[in-house]
Backbone and ligand atoms as CSV (ligand in chain L), in Angstrom:
chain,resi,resn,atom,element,x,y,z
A,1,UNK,N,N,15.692,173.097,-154.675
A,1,UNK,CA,C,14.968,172.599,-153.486
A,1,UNK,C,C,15.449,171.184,-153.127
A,2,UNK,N,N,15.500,171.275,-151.880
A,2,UNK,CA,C,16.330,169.834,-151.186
A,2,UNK,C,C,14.720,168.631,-151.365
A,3,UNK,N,N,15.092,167.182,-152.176
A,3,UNK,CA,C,13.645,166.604,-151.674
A,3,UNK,C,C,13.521,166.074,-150.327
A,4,UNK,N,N,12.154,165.794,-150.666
A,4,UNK,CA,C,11.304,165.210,-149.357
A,4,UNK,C,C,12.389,163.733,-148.685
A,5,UNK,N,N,12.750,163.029,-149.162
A,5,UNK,CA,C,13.777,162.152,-148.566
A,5,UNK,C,C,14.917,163.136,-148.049
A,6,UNK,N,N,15.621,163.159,-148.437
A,6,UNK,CA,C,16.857,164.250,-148.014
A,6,UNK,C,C,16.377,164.622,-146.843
A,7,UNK,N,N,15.085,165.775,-146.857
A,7,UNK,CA,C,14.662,166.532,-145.921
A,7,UNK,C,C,14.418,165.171,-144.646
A,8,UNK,N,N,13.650,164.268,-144.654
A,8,UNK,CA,C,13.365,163.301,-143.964
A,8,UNK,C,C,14.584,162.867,-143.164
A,9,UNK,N,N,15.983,162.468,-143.915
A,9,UNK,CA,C,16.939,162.372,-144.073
A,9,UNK,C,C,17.893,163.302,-142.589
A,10,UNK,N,N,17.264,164.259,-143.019
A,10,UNK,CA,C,18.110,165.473,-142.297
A,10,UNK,C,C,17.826,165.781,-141.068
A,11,UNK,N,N,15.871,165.185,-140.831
A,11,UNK,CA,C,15.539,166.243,-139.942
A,11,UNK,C,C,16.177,164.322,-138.750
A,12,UNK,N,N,15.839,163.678,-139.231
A,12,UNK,CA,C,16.721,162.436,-138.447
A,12,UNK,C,C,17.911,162.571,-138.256
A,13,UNK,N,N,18.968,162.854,-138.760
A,13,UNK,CA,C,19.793,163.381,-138.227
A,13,UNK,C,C,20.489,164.938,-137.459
A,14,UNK,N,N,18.869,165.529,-137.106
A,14,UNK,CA,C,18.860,166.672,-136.196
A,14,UNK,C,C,18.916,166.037,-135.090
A,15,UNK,N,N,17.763,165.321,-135.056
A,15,UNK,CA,C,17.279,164.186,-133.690
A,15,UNK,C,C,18.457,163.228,-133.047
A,16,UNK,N,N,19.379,163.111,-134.280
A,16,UNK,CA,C,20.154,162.103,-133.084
A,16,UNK,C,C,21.320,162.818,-132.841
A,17,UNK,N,N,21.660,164.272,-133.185
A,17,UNK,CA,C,23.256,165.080,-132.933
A,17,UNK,C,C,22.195,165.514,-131.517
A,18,UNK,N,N,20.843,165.795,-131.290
A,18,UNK,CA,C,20.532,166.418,-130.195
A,18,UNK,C,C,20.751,165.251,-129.208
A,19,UNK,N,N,20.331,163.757,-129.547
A,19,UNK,CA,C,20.318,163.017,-128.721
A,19,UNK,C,C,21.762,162.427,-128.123
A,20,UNK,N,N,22.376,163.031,-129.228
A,20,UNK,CA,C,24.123,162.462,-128.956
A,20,UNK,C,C,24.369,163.658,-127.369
A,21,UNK,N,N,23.920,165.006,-128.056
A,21,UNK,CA,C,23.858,166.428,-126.678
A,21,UNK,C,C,23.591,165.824,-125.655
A,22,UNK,N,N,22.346,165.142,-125.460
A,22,UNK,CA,C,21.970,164.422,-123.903
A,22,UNK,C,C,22.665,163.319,-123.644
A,23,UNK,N,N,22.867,162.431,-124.406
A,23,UNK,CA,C,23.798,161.389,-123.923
A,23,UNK,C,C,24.978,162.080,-123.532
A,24,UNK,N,N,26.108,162.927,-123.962
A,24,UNK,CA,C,27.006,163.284,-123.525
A,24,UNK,C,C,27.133,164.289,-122.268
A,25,UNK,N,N,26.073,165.078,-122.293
A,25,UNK,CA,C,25.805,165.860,-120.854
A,25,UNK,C,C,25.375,164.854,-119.842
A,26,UNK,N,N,24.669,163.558,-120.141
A,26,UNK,CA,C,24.068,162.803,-119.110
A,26,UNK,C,C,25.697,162.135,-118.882
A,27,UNK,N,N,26.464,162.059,-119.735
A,27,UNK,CA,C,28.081,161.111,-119.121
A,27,UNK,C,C,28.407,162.238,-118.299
A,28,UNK,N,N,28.658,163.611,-118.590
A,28,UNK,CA,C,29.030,164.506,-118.147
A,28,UNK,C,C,28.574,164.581,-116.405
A,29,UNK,N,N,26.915,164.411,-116.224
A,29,UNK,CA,C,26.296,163.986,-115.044
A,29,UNK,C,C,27.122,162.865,-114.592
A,30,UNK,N,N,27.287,161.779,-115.001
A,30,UNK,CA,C,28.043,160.874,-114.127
A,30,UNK,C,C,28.884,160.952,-113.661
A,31,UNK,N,N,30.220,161.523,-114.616
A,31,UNK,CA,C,31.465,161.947,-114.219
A,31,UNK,C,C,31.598,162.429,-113.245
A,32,UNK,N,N,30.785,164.205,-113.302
A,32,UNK,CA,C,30.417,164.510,-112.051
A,32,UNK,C,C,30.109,163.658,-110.794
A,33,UNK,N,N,29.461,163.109,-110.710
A,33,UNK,CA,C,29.103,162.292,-109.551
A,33,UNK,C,C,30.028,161.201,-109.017
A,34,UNK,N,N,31.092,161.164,-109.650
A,34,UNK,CA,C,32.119,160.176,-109.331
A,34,UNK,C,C,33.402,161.110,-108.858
A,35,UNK,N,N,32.897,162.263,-108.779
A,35,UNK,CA,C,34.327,162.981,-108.944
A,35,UNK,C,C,35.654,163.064,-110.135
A,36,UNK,N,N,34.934,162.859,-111.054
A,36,UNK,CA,C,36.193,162.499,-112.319
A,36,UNK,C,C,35.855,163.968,-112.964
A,37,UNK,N,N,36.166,165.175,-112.292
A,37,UNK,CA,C,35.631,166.498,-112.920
A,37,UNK,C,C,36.355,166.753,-114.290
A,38,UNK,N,N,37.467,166.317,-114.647
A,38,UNK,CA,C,37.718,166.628,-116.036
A,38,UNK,C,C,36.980,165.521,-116.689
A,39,UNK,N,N,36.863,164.504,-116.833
A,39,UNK,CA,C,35.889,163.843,-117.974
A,39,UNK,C,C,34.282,164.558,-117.719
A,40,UNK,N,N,34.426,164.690,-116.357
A,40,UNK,CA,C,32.614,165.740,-117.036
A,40,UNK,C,C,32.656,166.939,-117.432
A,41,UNK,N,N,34.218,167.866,-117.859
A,41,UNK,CA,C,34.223,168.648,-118.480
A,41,UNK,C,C,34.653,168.046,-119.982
A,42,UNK,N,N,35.015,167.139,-120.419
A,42,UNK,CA,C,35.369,166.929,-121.498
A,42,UNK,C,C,33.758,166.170,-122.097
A,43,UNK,N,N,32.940,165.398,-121.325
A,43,UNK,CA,C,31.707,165.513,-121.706
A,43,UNK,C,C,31.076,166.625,-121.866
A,44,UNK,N,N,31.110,167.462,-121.027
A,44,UNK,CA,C,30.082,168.532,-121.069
A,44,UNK,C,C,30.325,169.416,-122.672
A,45,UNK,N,N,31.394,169.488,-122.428
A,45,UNK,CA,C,32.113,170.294,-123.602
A,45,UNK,C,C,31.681,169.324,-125.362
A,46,UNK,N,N,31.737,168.239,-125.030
A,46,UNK,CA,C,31.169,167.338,-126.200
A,46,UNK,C,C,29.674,167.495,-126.559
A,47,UNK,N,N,29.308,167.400,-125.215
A,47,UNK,CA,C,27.795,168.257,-125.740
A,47,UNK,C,C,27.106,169.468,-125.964
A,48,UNK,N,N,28.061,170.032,-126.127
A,48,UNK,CA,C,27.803,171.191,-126.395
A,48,UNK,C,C,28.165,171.158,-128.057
A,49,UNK,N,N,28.970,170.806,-128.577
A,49,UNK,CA,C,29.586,170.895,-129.788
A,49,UNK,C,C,28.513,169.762,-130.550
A,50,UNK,N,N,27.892,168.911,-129.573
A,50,UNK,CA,C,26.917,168.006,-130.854
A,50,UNK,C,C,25.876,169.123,-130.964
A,51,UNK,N,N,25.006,169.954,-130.245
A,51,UNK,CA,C,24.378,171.019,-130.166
A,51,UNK,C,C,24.610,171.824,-131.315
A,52,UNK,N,N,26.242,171.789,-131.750
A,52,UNK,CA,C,26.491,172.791,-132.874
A,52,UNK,C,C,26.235,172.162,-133.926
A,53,UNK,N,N,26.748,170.447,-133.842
A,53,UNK,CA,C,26.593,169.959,-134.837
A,53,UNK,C,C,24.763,169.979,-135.389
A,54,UNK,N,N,24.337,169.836,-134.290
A,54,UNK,CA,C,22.417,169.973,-134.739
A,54,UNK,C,C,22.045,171.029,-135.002
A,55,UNK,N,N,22.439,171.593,-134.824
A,55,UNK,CA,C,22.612,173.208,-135.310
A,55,UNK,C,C,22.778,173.757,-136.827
A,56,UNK,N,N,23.852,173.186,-137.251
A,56,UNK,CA,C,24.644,173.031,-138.347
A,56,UNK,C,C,23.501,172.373,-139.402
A,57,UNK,N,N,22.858,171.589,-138.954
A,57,UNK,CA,C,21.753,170.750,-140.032
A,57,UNK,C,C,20.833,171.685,-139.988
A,58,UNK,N,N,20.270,171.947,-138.821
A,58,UNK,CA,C,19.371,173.023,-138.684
A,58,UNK,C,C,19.182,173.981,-140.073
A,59,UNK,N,N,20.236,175.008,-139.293
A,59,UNK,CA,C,20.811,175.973,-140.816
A,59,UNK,C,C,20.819,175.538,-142.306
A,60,UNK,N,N,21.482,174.425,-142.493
A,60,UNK,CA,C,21.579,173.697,-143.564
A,60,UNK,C,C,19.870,173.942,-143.648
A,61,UNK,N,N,19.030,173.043,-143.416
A,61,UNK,CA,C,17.939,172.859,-144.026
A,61,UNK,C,C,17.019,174.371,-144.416
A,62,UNK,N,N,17.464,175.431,-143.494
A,62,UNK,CA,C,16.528,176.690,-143.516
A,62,UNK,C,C,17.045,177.415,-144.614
A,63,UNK,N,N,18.962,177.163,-144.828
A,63,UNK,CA,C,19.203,177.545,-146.006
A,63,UNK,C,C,18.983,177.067,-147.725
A,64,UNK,N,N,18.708,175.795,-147.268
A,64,UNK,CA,C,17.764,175.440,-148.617
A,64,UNK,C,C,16.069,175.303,-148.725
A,65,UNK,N,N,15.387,176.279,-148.379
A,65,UNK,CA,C,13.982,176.051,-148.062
A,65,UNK,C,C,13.371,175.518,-147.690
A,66,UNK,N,N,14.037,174.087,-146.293
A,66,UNK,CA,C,13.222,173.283,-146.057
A,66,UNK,C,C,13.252,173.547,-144.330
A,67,UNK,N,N,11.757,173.047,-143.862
A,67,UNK,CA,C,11.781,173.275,-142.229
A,67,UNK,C,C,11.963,171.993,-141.628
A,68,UNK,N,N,13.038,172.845,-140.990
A,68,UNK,CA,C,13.759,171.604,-139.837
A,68,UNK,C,C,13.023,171.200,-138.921
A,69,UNK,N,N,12.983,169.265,-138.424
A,69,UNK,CA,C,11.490,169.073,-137.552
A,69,UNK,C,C,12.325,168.805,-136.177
A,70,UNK,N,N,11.701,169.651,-135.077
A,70,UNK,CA,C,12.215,169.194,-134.226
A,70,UNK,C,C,11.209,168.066,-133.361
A,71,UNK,N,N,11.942,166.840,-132.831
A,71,UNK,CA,C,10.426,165.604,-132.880
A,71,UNK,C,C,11.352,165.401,-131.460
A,72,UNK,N,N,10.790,164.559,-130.821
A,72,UNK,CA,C,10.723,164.207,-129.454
A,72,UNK,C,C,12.147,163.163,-129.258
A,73,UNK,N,N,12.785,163.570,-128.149
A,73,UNK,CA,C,14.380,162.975,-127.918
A,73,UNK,C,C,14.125,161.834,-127.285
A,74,UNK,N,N,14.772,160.458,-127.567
A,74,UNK,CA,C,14.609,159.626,-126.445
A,74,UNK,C,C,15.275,159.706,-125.432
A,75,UNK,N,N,15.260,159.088,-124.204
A,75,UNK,CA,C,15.337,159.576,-122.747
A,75,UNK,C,C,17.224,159.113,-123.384
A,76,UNK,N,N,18.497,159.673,-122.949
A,76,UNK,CA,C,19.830,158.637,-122.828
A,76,UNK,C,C,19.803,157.578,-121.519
A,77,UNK,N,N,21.078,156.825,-121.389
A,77,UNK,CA,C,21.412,155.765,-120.554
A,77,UNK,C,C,21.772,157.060,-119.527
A,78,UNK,N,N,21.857,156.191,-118.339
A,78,UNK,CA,C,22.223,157.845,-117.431
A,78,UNK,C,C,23.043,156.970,-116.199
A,79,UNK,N,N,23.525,155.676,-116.322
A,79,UNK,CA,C,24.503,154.963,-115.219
A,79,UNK,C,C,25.811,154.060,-116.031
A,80,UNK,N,N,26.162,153.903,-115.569
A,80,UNK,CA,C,27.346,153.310,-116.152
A,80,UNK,C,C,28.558,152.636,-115.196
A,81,UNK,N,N,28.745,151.427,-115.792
A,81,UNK,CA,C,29.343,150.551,-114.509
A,81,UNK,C,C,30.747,151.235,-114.146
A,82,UNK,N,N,31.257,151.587,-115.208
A,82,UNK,CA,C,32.782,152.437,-114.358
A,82,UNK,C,C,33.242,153.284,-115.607
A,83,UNK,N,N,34.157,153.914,-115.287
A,83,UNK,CA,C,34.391,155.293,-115.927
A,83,UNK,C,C,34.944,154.713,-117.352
A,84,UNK,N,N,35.702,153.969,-117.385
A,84,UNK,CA,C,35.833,153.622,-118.664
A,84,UNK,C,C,34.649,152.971,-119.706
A,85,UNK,N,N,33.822,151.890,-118.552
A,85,UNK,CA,C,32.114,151.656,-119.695
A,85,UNK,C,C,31.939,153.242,-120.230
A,86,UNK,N,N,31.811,153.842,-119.692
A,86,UNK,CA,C,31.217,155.257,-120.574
A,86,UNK,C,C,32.151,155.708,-121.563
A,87,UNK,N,N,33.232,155.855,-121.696
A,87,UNK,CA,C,34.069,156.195,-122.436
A,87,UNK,C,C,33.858,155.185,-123.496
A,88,UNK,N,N,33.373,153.924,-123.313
A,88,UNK,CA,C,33.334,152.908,-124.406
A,88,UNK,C,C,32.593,153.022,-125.157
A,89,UNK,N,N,31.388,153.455,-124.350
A,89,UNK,CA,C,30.179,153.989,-124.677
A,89,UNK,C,C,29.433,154.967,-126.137
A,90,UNK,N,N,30.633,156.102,-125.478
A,90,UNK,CA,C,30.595,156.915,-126.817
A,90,UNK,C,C,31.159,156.495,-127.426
A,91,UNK,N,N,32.781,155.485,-127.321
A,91,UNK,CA,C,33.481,155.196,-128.559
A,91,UNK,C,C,32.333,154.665,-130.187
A,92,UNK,N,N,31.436,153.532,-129.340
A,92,UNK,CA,C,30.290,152.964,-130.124
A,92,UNK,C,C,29.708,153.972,-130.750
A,93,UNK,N,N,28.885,155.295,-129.683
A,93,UNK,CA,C,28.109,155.819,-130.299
A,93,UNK,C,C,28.546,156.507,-131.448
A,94,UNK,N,N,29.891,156.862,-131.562
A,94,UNK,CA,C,30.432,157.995,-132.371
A,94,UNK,C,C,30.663,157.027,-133.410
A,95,UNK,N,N,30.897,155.721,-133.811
A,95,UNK,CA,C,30.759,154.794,-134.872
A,95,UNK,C,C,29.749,155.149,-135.394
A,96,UNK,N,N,28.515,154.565,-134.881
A,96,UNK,CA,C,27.051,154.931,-135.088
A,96,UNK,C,C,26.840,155.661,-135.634
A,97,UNK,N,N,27.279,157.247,-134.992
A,97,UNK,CA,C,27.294,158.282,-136.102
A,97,UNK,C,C,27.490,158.138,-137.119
A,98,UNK,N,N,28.942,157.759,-137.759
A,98,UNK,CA,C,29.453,157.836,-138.622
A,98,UNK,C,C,29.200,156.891,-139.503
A,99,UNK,N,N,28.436,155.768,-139.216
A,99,UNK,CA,C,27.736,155.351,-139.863
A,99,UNK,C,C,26.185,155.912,-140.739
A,100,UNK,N,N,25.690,156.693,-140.247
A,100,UNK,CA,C,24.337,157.154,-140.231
A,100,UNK,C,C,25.089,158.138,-141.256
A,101,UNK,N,N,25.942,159.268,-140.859
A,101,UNK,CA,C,27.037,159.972,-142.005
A,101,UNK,C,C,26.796,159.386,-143.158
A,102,UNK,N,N,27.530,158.481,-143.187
A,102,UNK,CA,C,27.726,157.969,-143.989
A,102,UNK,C,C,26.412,157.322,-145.098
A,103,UNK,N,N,25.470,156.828,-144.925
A,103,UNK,CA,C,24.213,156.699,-145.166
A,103,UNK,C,C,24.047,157.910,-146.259
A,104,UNK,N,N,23.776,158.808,-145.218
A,104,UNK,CA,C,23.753,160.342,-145.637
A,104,UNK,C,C,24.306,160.678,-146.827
A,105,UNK,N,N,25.393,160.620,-147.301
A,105,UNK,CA,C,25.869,160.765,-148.736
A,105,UNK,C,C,25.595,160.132,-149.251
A,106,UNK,N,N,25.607,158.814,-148.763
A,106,UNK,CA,C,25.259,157.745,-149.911
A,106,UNK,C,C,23.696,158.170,-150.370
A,107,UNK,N,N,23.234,158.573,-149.650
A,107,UNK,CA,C,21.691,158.920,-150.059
A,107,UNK,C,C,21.912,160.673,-151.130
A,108,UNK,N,N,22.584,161.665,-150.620
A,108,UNK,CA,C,23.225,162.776,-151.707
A,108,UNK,C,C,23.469,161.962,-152.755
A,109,UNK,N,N,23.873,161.122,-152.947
A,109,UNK,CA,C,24.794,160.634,-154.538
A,109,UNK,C,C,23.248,160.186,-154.756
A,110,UNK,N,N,22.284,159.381,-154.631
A,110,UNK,CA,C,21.591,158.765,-155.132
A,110,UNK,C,C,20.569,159.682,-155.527
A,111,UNK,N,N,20.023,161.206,-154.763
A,111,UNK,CA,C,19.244,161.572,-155.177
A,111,UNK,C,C,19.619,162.684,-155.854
A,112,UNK,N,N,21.095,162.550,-156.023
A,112,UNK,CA,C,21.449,163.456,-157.028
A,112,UNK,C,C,22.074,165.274,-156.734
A,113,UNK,N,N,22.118,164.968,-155.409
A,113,UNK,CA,C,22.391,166.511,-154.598
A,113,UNK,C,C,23.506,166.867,-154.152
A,114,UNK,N,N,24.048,167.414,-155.201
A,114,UNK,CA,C,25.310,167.768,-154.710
A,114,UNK,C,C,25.923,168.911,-153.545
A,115,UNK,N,N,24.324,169.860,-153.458
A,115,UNK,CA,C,24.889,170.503,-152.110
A,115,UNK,C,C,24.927,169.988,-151.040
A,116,UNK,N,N,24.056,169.174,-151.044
A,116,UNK,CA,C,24.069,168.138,-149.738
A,116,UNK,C,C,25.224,167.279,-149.651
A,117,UNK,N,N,25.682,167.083,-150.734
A,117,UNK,CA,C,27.110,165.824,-150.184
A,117,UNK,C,C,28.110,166.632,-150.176
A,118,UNK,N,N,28.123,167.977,-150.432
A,118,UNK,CA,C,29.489,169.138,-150.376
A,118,UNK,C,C,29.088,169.431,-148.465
A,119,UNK,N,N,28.257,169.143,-148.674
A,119,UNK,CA,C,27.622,170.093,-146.954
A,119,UNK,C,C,28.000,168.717,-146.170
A,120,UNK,N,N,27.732,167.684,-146.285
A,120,UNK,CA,C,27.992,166.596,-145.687
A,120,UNK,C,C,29.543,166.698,-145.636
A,121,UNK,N,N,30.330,166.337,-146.191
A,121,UNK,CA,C,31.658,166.123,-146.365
A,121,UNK,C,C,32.190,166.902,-144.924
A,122,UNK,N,N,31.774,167.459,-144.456
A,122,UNK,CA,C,32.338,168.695,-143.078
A,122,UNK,C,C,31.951,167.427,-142.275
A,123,UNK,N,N,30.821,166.680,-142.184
A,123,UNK,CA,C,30.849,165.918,-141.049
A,123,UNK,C,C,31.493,164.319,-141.623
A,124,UNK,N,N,31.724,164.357,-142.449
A,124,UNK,CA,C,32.860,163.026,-142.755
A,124,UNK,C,C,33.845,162.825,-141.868
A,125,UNK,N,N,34.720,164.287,-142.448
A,125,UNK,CA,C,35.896,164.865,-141.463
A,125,UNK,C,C,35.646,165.033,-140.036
A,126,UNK,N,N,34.589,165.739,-139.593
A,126,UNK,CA,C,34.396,165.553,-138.287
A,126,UNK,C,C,34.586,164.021,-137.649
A,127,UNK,N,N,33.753,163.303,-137.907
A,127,UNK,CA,C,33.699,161.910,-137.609
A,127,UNK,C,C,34.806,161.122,-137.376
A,128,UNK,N,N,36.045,161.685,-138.704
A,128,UNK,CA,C,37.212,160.768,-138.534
A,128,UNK,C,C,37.735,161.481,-137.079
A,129,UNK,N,N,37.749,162.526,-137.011
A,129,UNK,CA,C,38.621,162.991,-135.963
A,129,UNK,C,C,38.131,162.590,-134.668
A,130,UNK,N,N,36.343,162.733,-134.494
A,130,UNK,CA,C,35.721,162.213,-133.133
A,130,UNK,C,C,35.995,161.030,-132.548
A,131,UNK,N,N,36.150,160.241,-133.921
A,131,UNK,CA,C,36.373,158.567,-133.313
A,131,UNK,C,C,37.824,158.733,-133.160
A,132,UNK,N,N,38.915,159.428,-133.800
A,132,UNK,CA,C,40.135,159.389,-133.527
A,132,UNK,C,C,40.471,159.886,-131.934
A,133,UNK,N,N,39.365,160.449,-131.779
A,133,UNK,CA,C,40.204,161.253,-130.117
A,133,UNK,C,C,39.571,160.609,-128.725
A,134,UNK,N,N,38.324,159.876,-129.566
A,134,UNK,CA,C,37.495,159.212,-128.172
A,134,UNK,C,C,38.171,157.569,-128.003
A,135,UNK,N,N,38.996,156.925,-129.229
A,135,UNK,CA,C,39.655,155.584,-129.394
A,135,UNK,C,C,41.117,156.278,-128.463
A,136,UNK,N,N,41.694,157.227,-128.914
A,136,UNK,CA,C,43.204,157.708,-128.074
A,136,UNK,C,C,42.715,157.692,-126.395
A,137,UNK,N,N,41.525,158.233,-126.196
A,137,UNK,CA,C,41.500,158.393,-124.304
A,137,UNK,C,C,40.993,157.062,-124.322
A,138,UNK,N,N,39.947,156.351,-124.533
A,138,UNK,CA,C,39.710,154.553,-124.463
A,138,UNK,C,C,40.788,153.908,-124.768
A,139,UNK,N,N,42.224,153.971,-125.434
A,139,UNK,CA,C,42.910,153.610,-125.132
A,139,UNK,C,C,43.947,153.547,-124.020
A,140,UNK,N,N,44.470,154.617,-124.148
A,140,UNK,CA,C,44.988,155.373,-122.618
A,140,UNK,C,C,44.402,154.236,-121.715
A,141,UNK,N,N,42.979,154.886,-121.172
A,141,UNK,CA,C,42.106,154.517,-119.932
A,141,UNK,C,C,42.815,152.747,-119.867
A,142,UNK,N,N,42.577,152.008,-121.415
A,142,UNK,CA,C,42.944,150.865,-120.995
A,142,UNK,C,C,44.257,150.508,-120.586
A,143,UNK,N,N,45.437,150.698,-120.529
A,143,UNK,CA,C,46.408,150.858,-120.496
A,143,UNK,C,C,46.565,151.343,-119.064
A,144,UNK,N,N,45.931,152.295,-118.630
A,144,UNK,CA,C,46.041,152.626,-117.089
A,144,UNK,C,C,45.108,151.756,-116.176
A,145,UNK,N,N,44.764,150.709,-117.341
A,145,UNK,CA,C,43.908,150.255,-115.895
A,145,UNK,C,C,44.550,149.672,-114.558
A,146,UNK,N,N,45.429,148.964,-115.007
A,146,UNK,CA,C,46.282,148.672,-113.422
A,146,UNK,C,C,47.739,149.471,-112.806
A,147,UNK,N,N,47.220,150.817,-113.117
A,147,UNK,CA,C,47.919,151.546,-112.802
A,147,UNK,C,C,47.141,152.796,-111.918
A,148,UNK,N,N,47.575,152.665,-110.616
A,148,UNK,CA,C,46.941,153.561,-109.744
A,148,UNK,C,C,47.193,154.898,-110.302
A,149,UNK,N,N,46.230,155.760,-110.031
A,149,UNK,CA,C,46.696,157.202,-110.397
A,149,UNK,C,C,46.337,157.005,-112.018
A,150,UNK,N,N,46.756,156.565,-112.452
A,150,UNK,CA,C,46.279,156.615,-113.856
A,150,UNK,C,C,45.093,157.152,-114.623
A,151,UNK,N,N,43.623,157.142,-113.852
A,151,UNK,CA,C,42.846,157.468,-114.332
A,151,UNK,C,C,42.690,159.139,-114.079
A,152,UNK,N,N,43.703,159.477,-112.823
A,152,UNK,CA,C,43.667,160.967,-112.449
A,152,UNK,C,C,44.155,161.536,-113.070
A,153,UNK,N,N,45.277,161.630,-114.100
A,153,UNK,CA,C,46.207,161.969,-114.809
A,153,UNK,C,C,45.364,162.253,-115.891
A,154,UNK,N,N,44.757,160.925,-116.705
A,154,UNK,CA,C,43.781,161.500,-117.786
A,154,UNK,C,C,42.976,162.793,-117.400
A,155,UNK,N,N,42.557,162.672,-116.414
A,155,UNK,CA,C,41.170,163.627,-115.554
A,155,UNK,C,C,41.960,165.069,-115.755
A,156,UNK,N,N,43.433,165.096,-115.510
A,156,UNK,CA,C,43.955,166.059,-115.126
A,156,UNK,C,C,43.545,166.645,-116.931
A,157,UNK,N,N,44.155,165.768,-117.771
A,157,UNK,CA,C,44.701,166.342,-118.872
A,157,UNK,C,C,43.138,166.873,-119.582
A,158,UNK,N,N,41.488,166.036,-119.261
A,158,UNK,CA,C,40.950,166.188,-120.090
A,158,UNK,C,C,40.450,167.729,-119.417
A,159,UNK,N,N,40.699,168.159,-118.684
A,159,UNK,CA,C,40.072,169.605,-117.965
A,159,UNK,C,C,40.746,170.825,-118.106
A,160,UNK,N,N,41.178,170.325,-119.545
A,160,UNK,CA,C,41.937,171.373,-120.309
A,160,UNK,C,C,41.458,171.737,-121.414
A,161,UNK,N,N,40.419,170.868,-121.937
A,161,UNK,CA,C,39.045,170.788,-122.818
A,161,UNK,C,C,38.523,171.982,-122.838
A,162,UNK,N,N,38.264,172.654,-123.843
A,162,UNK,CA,C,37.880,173.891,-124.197
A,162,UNK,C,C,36.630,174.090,-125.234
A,163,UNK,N,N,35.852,174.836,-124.808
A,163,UNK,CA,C,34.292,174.956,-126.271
A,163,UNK,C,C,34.723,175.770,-127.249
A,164,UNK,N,N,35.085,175.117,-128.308
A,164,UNK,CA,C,35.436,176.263,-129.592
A,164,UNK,C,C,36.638,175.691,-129.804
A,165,UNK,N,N,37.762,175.089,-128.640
A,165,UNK,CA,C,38.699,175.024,-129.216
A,165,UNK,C,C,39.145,174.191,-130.391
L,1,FEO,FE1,FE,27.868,164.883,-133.931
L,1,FEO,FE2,FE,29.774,163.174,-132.186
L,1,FEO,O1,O,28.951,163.465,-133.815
């Protein structure tokens, strides 16, 4: 049986992969509204996959006898001064994550649970790669900033973004 910390542990990090879902569908909303339709498919598509990731804990907890809490989302940011603030945006948030991750094992090692830090370890790896691919387009973006067309080109490439892929 997973303990009562862990579980505490877990069901907080249900709450914020859902809240990461709305923040990234709400960038996804902006994008949209600016006309940048591939970054609101490459958002949209991000939130969908934090969905899996809350998902993923979900399961986790039902497969070790404990009930997953689902508790009330805070509202996300829903404006953003220009297309790259948002992109910066998540760069932070996906730190954040991986900070909180990180927490997370450190709390497995301490209470002694090794299925939990074998089960964790999937989102270690996740993490390196999220911040690896959201730092490559925040870079890009910066790099095109005084370059006309530049931000269309990204747009072009991110609307090639796929769920599952
Ligand atoms: Fe679920 Fe973007 O970390």
């Amino acid at each position: 049986m997973i303990t009562e910390t862990m579980q505490n542990a877990i069901n907080q990090q249900i709450a914020r992969e859902l809240y990461s879902s709305n923040l990234y569908l709400a960038m996804a909303a902006y994008y949209s509204n600016i006309n940048l339709n591939g970054f609101a498919n490459w958002m949209r598509v991000q939130a969908q996959e934090e969905m899996v990731h809350a998902l993923k804990f979900f399961d986790y907890m039902i497969s070790r006898g404990a009930k997953p809490l689902i508790t009330q989302i805070n509202a996300p940011k829903t404006e953003w001064s220009s297309p790259f603030e948002a992109f910066q945006d998540s760069l932070e948030h996906e730190k954040l994550i991986t900070a909180h991750i990180n927490d997370l094992v450190n709390l497995s090692i301490k209470e002694n649970d090794h299925a939990s830090n074998i089960f964790l370890q999937y989102f270690v790896t996740e993490q390196v790669e999220e911040e690896s691919t959201v730092l490559d387009i925040v870079t890009r973006m910066k790099m095109m900033e005084n370059f006309p067309g530049g931000l269309y080109l990204i747009d072009n490439e991110l609307k090639q973004r796929k769920f599952g892929a």
